[in-house]
N, C-alpha and C positions, 0 to 999 in steps of 0.2 A: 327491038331486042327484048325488050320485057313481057310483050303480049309470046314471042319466042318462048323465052326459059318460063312463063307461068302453065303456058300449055306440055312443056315439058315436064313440068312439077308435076301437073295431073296425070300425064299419060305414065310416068315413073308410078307412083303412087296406086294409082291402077292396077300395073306391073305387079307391084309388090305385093296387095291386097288380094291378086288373084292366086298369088306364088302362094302364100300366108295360108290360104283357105283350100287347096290343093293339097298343101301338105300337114292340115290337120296341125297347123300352128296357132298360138294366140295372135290373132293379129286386130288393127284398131279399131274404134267404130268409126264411122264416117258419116258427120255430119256434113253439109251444105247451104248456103244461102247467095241468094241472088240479092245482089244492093244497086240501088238504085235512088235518083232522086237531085230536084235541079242541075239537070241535063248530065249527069254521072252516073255509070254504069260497074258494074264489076262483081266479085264472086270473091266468099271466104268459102275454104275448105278448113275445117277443123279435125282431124286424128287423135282420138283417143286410143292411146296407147296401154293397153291393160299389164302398171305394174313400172310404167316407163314415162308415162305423163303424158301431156297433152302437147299436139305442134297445130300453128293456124298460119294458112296461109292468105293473104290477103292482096287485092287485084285491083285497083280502082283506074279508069281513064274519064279522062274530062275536066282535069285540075288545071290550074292556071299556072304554068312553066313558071316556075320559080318565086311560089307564093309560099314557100315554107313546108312546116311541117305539120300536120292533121293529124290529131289524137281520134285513136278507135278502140272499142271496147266491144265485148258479149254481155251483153245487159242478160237481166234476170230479175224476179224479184222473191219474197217468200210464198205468195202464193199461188209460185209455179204456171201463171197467166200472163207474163211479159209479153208485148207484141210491139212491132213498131208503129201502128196506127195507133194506141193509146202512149207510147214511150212511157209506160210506165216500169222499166226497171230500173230501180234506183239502189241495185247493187250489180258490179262491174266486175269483170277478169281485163285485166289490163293488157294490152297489144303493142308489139314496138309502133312506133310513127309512118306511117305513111309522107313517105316525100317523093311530090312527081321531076320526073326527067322535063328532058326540053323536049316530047311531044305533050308533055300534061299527064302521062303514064306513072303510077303507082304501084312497087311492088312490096310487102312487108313480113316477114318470118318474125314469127314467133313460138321460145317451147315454154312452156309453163314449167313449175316444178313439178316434180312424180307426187307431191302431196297434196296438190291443189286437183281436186273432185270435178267432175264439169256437172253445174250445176241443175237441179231435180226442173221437169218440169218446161215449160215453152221457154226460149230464148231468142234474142237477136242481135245482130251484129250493127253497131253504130258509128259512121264517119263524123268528126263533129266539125266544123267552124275552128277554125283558128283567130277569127277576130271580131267581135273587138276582144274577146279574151282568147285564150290559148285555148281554152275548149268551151266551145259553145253550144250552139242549136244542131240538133242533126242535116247535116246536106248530102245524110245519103244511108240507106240503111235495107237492111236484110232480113226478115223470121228465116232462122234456124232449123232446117230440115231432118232427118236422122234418114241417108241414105237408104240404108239398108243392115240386117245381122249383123254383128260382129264374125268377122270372118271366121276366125275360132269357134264359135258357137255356131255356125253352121252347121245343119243336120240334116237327113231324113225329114225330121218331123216340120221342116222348116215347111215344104212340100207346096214349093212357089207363092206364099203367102207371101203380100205387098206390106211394106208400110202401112200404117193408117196415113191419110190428106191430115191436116188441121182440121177440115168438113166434108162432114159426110151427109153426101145430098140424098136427100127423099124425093124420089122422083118415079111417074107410070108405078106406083103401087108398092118399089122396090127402095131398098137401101144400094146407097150405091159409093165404092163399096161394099160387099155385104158378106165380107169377111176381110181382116189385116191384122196388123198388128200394131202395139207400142209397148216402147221401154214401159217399165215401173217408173212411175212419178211421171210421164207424159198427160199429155189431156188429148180430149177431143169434143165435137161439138156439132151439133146434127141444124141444117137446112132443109125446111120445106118447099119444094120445090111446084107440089102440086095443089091444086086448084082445092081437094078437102085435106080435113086438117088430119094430121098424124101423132103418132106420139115414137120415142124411143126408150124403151120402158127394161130393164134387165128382169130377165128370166131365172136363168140358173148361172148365178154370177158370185165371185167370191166378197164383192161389194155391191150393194144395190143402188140403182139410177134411174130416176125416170126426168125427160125432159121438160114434163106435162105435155098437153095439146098446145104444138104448133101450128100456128095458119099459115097459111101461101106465102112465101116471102118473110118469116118468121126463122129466127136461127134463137136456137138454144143456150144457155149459158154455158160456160168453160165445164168438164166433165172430168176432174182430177182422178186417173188411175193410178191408185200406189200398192195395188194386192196384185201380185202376179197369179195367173190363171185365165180360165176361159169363160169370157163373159159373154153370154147368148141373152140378144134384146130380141123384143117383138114392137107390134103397133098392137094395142089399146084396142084402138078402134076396127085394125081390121086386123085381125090374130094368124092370120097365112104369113103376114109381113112379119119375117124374121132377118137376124144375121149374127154376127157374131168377133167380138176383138180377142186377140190372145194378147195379154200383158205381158211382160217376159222381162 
């Protein structure tokens, strides 16, 4: 019944986001993450609703029928580098409780107030432990995606431009890649992929970046965008290798 009405949420929501952006309405952003972790699986969808707040739907199966109630949260931290392999956000948006049914199925709504911002910057979604304290260690967790436009802000000049990944891989000579976009306050963070070394260096950018020389297997540090505009990088070392993020 609940994996029923969760997939129902989404195809609704879909519905509406495609109604919203048709008819030239404000409609939300649409973040995503997949959680996962000691054998539990599931999905938050968060809706940022511009002017009307935030709603988060949350999805978990694999819990133990009638082990209580599981505190979850959208971790964050100030410098907008949150992730769940370091778990370092140590500041929260608060989630109602996750409590599974008798197949171990969790389903949980939450709306936030219209004052509450969704916060700058990488974020993730965290199941915690219920014992031995009432929130504990994570058993189960998510990085925070930004689907796609705000349906409202849909345009012409959007002009099928992707998302930026978290990582954008340097691979055969090319960025890849090698144009997207991100919110203001998002990051990104460039992989060498190839055998010589690279760089990701901004060109004509409304803020300047360079990753240094990356070698083979070599990832860059977190790359904070908070200037909206068009920021066109090259490689260094081989100056043809271009691309380009639009901040927005």
């Amino acid at each position: 019944m609940y994996r029923r009405l969760w997939g129902l949420v989404l195809v609704l929501a879909g519905i509406v986001g495609l109604l919203v952006w048709a008819h030239g309405k404000g409609g939300p952003e649409v973040r995503y993450a997949a959680l996962s972790g000691q054998g539990l699986k599931g999905t938050a969808a968060i809706l940022a609703w511009p002017g009307r707040g935030i709603e988060v739907f949350v999805y978990l199966e694999g819990l133990k029928p009638g082990s209580g109630s599981y505190a979850n949260h959208i971790h964050y931290n100030e410098a907008g580098n949150a992730n769940c392999k370091a778990q370092n956000g140590d500041k929260l948006l608060g989630l109602s409780p996750l409590v599974p049914d008798a197949n171990g199925r969790a389903v949980a709504y939450t709306r936030l107030s219209v004052s509450v911002a969704y916060p700058k910057g990488s974020t993730y979604v965290n199941v915690h432990a219920n014992a031995p304290t009432p929130v504990g260690g994570s058993i189960a967790c998510g990085d925070v995606e930004v689907v796609g436009e705000s349906y409202g802000e849909a345009t012409s000049e959007q002009g099928g431009v992707a998302a930026c990944p978290e990582v954008i891989e340097i691979r055969d000579f090319a960025f890849h890649p090698n144009r997207c976009f991100v919110r203001a306050g998002g990051q990104i963070r460039f992989v060498n992929q190839d055998a010589a070394p690279h760089t990701a260096t901004s060109r004509d950018a409304p803020a300047p970046f360079d990753t240094g020389t990356l070698k083979q297997g070599q990832t860059s540090s977190p790359i904070l965008l908070t200037t909206k505009g068009s920021y066109t990088y090259f490689c260094r070392i081989h100056p043809s290798m271009e691309g380009r993020i639009e901040v927005r």
